[in-house]
C-alpha atoms as one frame of an Amber mdcrd trajectory, in Angstrom:
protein
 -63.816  52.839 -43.270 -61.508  50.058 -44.245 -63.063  46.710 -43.751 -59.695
  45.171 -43.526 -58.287  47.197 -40.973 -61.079  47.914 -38.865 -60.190  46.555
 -35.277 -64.117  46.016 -34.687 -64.324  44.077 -37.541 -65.822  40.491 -36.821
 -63.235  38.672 -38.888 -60.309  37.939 -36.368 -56.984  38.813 -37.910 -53.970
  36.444 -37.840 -51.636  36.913 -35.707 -48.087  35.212 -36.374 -47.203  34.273
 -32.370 -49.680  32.753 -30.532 -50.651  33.711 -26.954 -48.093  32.673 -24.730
 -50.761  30.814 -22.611 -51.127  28.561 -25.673 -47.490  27.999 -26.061 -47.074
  26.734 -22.353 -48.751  23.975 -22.410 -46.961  22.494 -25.573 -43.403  23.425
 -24.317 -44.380  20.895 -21.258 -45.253  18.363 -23.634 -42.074  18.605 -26.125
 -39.936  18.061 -22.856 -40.528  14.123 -22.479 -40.814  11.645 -25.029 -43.497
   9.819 -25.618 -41.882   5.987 -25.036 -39.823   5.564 -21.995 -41.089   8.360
 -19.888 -37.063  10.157 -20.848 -36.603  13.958 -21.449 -36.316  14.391 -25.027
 -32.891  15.965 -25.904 -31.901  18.505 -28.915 -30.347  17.383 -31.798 -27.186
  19.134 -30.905 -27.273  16.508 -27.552 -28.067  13.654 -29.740 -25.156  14.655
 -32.098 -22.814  14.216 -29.609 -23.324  10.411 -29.468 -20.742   8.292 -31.075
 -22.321   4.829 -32.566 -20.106   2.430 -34.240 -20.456  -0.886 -35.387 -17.541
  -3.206 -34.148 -16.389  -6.810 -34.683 -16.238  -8.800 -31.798 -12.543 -10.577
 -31.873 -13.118 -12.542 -28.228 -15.856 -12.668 -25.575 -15.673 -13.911 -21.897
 -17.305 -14.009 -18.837 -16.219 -11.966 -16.372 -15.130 -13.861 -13.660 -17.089
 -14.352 -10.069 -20.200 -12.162 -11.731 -23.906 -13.746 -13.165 -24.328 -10.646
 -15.534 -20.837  -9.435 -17.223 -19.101 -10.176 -20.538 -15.723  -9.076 -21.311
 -15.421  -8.249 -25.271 -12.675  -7.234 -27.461 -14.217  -4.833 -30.497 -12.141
  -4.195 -33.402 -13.393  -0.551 -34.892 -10.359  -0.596 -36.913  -8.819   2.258
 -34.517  -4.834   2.637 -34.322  -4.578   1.713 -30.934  -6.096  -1.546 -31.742
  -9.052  -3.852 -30.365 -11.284  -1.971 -27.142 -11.917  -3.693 -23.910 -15.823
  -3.671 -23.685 -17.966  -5.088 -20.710 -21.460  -5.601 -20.875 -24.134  -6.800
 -18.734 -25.484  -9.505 -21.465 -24.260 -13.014 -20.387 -28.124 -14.307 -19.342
 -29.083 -13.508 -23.098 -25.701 -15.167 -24.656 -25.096 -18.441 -22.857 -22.131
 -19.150 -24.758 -19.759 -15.845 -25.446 -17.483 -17.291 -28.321 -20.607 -16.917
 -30.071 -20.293 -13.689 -30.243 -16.941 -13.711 -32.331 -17.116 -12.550 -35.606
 -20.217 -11.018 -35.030 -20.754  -7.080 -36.154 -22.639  -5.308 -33.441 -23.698
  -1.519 -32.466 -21.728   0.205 -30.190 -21.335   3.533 -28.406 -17.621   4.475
 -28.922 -17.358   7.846 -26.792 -18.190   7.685 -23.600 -15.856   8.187 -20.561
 -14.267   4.909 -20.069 -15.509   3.355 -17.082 -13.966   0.387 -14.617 -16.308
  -2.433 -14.292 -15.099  -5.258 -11.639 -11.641  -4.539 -12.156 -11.379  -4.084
 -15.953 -11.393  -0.674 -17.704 -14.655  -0.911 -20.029 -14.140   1.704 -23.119
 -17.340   1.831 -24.752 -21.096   0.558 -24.236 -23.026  -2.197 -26.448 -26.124
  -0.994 -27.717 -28.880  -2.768 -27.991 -32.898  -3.620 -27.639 -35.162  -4.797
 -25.338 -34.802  -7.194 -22.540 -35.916 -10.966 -21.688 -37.665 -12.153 -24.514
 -37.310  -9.110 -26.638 -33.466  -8.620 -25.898 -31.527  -8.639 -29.446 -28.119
  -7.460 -31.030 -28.458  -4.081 -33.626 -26.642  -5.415 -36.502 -25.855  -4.430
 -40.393 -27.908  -6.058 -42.485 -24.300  -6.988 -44.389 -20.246  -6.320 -43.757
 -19.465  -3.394 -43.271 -15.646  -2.416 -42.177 -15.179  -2.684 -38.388 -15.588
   1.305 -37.103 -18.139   2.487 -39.746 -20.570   5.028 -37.773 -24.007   5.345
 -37.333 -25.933   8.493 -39.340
């Protein structure tokens, strides 16, 4: 008899899928990240997400709100300068600091109407309270260039 094909052999053979009891468990585990407690997504979802680093031309309060401020990004589009609100004015007491300044945005979501004015994109950024800060280029780099 063969020693490598006997099924009574004590050597176990390999088998290239795993039981699918095994394979349970892991699936569970691949579904949430391991940070924030948030479902991890595919790299097809991820792909989907627009970042773009803009240049902030003027910054504002938001009138009558503790939270909002009103920013106008250049990403170099056609249609000029976006309108984007963000809930950052406790960690940016004074918003014309904030002109001239390159910062990370999201660029394709839905635009959305925040207190009366049409936002059309989302700042992105870190943290919060002492560990709030801008994502920013470590140099210039031309108002629209996108994340990779």
């Amino acid at each position: 008899m063969d020693p490598i094909n006997d099924s009574a052999s004590s050597v176990p053979q390999e088998t290239s899928t795993p039981p699918q009891a095994e394979v349970a468990p892991a699936a569970k585990t691949a579904s949430v990240s391991s940070g924030a407690g948030k479902p991890r997504i595919s790299i097809d979802e991820f792909s989907k997400v627009e970042v773009k680093v803009g240049t902030v031309k003027a910054a504002e309060r938001v009138p009558e709100t503790d939270k909002l401020l009103k920013c106008l990004v250049d990403f170099d589009e056609a249609g000029g300068p976006r309108t984007i609100v963000s809930g950052i004015a406790a960690y940016v007491p004074e918003p014309e600091s904030l002109v001239g300044k390159q910062l990370a945005y999201v660029t394709n979501l839905e635009p959305r109407v925040i207190r009366g004015i049409e936002s059309n994109g989302m700042l992105f950024a870190v943290g919060e309270g002492e560990s709030f800060a801008f994502l920013t280029p470590d140099r210039v780099v031309p108002p629209g260039t996108a994340a990779h």
